[in-house]
Each structure stands twice: as C-alpha cells, then as structure tokens.
N, C-alpha and C positions, 0 to 999 in steps of 0.2 A: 145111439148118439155116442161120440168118441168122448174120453173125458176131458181133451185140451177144447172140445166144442163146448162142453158144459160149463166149464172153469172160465171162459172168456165172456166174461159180462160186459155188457154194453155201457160205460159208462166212466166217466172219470171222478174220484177221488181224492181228496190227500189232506194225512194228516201232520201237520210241523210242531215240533218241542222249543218254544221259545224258553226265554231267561224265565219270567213270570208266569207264563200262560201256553195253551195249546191252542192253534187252529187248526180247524175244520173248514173245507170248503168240498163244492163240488159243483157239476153241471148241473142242467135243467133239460135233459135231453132223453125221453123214453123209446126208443127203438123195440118192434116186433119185426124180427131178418132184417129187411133191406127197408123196414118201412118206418116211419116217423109216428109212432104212436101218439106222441104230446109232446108239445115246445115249453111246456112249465109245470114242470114233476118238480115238489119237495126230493132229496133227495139227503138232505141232511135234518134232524127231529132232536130237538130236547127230548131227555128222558124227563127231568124233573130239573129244578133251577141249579143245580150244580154238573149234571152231567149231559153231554150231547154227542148223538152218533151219528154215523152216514150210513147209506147203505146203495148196497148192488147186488144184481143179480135176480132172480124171478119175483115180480112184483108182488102177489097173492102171498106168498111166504114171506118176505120181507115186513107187510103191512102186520101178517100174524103174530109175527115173532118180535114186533117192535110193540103192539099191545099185549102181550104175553111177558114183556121185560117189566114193562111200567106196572103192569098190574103185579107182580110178583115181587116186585120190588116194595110196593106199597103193602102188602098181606107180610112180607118179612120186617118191614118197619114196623106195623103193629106188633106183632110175634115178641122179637126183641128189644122190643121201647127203644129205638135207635137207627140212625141213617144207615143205610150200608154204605160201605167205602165201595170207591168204585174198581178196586179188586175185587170183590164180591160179586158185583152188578156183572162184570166182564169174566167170573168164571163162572155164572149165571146163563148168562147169554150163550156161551161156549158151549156149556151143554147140552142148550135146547137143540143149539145148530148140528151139536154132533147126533143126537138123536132124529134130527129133523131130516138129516141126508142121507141116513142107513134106513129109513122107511122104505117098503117095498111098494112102489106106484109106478104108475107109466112117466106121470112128469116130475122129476127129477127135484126135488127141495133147495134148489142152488141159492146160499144167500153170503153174501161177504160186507162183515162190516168195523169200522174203525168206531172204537168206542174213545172218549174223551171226558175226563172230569175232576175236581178238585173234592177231597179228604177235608175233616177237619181239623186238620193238620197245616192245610194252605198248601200241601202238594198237589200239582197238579200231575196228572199221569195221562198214556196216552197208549192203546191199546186194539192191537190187528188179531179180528178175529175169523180166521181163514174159512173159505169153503166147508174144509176137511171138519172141523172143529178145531182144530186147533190154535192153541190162544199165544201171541208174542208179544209183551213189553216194547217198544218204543222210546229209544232216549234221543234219536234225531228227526227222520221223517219217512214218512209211510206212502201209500199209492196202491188203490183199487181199480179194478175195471180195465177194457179195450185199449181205454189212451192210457196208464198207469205208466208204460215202457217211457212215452215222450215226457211225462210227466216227470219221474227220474231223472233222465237227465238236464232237466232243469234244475231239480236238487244238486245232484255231483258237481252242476259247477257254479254253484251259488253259494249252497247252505253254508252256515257256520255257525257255531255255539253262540247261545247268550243271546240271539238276536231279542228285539223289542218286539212289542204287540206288532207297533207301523209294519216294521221290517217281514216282520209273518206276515199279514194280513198282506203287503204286496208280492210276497213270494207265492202265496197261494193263489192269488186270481193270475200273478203269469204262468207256473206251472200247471192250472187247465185251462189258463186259453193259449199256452203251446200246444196243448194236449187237441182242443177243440179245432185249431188250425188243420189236422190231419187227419184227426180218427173220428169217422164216422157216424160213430154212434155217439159221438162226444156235443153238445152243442147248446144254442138260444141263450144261454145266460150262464153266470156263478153266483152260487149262494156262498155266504162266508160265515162262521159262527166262530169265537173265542171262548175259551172257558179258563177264569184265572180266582184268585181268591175271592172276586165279587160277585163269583158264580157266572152265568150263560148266557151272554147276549149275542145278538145280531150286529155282526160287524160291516156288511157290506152287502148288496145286490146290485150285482151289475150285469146291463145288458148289452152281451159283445157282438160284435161281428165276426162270422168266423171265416173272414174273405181276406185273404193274407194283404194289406195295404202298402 
C-alpha cells in the first residue's frame, strides 16, 4: 500500500480556536473502499469532562488508542494527585500513535486525531496529532480525513479571530457539510462538541442531506 493510500482516511474532521472555547465537529460516515460501512459512527469522544477528541483513520486502532488515553490518563492522575493538562494528555497520545505506526504488521496502525481541552488555567487549547506522530499546536483551525481539502477552504475564506461559541459552532457544521457535499467517504450527519472553561458539552447533532439543493 502507497503511503498517500494510507494517509487518506475516510472521513471529515475539524477543529476551530474561538475567542472562549474550541470546536470539534465531524461526520457520521464509516467507509470500508467503496462501501458504506455505518451511517452513525461516533466520530468525536470526551476524554474526560474537560477534554474531547475526534478521530480518523483505522477503526480497531482508533477505538484502542482512545481506551488507552482515558485509562492512562486516569492511572497518571492517581500517580500525581492532580489533573493533567491537556499538553500532557496530547504528548501522551502522540506517543502511543508514534509507537503505534512503526509496529511491524500487515495492517498498517493509521490513526489521526484532533485533541481539544481546557487547563485549570481556563485556557483552552487545541491540538493535531498527525498520522506520523507528530504533534502541532493550533491557534486558528485544523481538518482531518478525505474531505479535510474542502473543508479548508471553507476556513480561508470565512475564519477569523475571536469568533463566539454561535459563530464556531456554525462555521463547523458548514465546513463538513461542504465537505460531505463532495467527498465520499464524508457523510449521514455532524456531530459538534465545544470545550470552554465549563468544560465538554454537546453542542449540536445534525442530520444533513448530502444532496446539493
């Protein structure tokens, strides 16, 4: 398998840095090739009430790796009598994924995920943690998966500093369902999740049509 085959996950993403808070959204769309595996895949997961991720990429390793954060996360809170910050949690995760894709197997450990969460500090931050491992800060906005490309350019000519929760929260349901309007493996709904100093809630589920009207 080529690596730009492996690298190209089925699926749309995206993460936005508002004034107060981050969103998270994504599809509900699981593709096996050409096939529609499930019309209502989680696709975005609380870690715990301050922080929440998305994910893409091989399901099985996705599911492992997001019970292997939560659980590690909570064995270090005991350890250190104290929360970790979600710089911690997202150089945590970075390293499973980097050890998780240099394993020697036939199927290929592909997992990409946008990590989001608030400090007890009341910052929130907002963090892309690539295939490779590698881990990148975010101070405007992010995009995982197939549709990721269309997704973009809904940010370049929208985004702007300081926006509000509203303001996110609608910029992410259009940036994937431009996204789901095209790409394939993109599709059936968007899930939306915020994360701001009152910690992790569910900000929206909506079920689109992905039939250009």
């Amino acid at each position: 398998m080529k690596e730009n085959e492996v690298l190209n996950t089925g699926t749309t993403t995206v993460g936005i840095m508002c004034k107060d808070c981050v969103v998270l959204a994504a599809d509900k769309r699981a593709t096996a090739g050409n096939f529609i595996a499930s019309k209502k895949v989680d696709k975005v997961f609380p870690i715990n009430d301050k922080m929440v991720i998305t994910t893409a990429g091989v399901v099985s390793d996705i599911q492992l790796l997001v019970k292997l954060l939560k659980a590690e996360l909570k064995l270090k809170n005991i350890r250190v009598d104290r929360e970790s910050s979600v710089k911690e949690a997202a150089n945590l995760l970075t390293n499973i994924i980097y050890n998780n894709v240099r394993k020697f197997t036939a199927i290929p450990g592909i997992t990409h995920f946008l990590l989001a969460g608030v400090d007890n500090s009341n910052a929130v931050q907002l963090y892309d943690l690539y295939a490779d491992g590698s881990i990148t800060e975010v101070d405007d906005f992010v995009s995982s998966g197939s549709g990721s490309v269309i997704a973009y350019g809904v940010f370049e000519s929208t985004y702007k500093k300081d926006m509000t929760e509203a303001e996110g929260v609608e910029m992410a349901i259009k940036s994937v369902n431009a996204a789901m309007q095209r790409d394939s493996a993109s599709g059936e709904g968007i899930d939306v999740y915020v994360v701001s100093k009152s910690g992790v809630k569910k900000a929206a589920h909506k079920k689109v049509n992905t039939r250009a009207e």
